[in-house]
C-alpha positions as CSV (number, residue, x, y, z in Angstrom):
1,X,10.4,11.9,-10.6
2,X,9.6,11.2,-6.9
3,X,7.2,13.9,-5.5
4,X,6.7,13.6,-1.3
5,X,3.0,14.8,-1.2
6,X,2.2,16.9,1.9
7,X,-1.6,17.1,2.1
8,X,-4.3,15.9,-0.4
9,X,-7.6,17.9,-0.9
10,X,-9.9,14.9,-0.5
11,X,-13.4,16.2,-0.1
12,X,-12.7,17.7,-3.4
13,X,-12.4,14.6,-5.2
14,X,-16.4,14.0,-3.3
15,X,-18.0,17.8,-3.8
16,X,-16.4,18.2,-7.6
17,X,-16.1,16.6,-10.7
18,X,-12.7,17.2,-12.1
19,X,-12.2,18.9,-15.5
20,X,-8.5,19.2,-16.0
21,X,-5.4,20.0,-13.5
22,X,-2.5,22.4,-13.3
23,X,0.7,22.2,-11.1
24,X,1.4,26.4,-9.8
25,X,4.2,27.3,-7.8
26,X,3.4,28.8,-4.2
27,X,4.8,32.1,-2.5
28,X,6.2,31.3,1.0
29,X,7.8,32.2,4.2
30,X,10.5,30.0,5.6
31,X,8.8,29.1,8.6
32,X,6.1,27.8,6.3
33,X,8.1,25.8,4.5
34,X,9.7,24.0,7.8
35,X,6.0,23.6,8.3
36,X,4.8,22.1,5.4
37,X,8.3,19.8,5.4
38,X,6.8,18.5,9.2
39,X,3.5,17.5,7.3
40,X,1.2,20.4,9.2
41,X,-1.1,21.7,6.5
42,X,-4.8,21.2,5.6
43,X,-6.1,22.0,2.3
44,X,-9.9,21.5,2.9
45,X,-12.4,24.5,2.1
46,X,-9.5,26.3,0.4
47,X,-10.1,27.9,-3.1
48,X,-7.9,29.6,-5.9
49,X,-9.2,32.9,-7.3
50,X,-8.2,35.4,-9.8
51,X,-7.9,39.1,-9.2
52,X,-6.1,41.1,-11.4
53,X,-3.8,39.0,-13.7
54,X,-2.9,37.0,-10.4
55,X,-3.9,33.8,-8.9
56,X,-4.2,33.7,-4.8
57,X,-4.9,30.7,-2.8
58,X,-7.3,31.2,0.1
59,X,-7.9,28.9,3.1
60,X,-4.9,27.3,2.8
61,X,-4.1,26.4,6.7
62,X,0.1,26.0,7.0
63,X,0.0,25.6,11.5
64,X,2.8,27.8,12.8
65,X,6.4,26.3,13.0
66,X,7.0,26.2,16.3
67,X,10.7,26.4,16.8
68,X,10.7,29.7,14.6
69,X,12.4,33.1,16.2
70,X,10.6,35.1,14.1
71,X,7.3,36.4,14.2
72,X,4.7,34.2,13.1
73,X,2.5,35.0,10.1
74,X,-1.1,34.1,9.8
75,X,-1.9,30.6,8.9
76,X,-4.6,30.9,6.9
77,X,-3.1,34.4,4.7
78,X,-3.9,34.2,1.3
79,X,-0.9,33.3,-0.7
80,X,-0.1,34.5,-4.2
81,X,-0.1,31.0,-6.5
82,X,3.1,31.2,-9.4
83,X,2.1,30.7,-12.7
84,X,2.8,31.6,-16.8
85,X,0.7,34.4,-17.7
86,X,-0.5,32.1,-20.9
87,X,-1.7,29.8,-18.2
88,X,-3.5,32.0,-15.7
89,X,-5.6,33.6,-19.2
90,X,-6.3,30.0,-20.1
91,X,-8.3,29.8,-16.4
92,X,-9.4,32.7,-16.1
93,X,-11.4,32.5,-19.7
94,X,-12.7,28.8,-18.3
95,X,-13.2,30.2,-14.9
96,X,-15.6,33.0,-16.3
97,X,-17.9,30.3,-17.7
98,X,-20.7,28.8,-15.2
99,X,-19.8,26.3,-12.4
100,X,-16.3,26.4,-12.8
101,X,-14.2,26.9,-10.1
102,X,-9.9,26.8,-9.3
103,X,-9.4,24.2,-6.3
104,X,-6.4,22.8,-4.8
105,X,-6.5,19.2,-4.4
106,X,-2.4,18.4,-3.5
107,X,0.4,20.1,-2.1
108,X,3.9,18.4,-2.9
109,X,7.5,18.5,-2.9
110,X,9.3,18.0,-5.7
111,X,13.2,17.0,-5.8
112,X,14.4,20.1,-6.0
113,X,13.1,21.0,-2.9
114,X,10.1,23.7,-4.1
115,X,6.7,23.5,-3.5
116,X,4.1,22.8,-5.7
117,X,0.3,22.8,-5.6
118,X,-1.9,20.6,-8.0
119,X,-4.8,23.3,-9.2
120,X,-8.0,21.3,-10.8
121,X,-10.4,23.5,-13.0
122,X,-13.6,22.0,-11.5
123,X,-17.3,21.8,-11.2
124,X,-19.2,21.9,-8.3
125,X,-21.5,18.7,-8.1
126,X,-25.4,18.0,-7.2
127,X,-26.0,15.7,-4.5
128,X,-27.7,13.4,-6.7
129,X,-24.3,13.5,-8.2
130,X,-22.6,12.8,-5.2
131,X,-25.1,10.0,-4.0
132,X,-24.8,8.2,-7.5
133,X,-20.7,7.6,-7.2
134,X,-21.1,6.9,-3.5
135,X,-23.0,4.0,-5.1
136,X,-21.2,3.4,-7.7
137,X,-17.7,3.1,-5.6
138,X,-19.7,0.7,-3.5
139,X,-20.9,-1.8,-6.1
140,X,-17.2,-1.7,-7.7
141,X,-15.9,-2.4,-4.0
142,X,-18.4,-5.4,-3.9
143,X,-17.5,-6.9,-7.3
144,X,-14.1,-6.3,-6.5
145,X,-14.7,-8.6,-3.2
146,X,-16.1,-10.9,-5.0
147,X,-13.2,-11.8,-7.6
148,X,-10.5,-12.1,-4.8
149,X,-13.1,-15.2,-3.3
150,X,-12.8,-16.4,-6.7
């Protein structure tokens, strides 16, 4: 199963450790989708939330698709995320505990043509947590090196 990813989240791979993931459905306009096909989205400093049994994505910027006759809607409206009621109590009940938040790290395609979004239940990190896998990355870049001279 070949997915064409649109836009990855990846300062949220740097300012969170990642618990677990969840692929959610999204609620859009066709104009959007056009959009999203031509590659024009962003998904950095956007957030999930829940509010009443529903889970909405904020922040997520879809630019305008410009050859659209219809009026244009707001590119960063919050957008209603699809998902089983069994899965949005699961999050809610980890989302409740401290740290945890819902953050969007991929937008895809899959074959059939839908949209999909890649959810990870995650924790916000120190930035002594930050500065020790900046490291970390580094010395595994640098051994790395070193076995390709080899």
């Amino acid at each position: 199963m070949s997915k064409k990813i649109v836009c990855t989240n990846k300062k949220a791979f740097h300012d969170y450790s990642i618990e677990s993931t969840i692929e959610a459905g999204v609620v859009l306009t066709g104009p959007e989708v056009k959009s999203l096909r031509a590659g024009r989205a962003n998904l950095r400093d956007s957030y999930a939330a829940i509010e009443k049994d529903e889970v909405w994505l904020y922040n997520f910027h879809i630019s305008p698709y410009t050859h659209a006759t219809n009026i244009q809607a707001d590119p960063l409206r919050t957008r209603k995320l699809l998902l089983n009621r069994r899965e949005i109590k699961k999050l809610t009940g980890k989302v409740k505990e401290k740290g945890f938040a819902l953050i969007p790290t991929k937008t895809y395609f899959i074959p059939n043509g839908k949209v999909k979004i890649e959810l990870a239940l995650a924790r916000g990190k120190k930035q002594y947590d930050k500065r020790a896998d900046l490291k970390k990355k580094q010395t595994d870049r640098e051994i790395e090196r070193e076995y390709r001279k080899r």
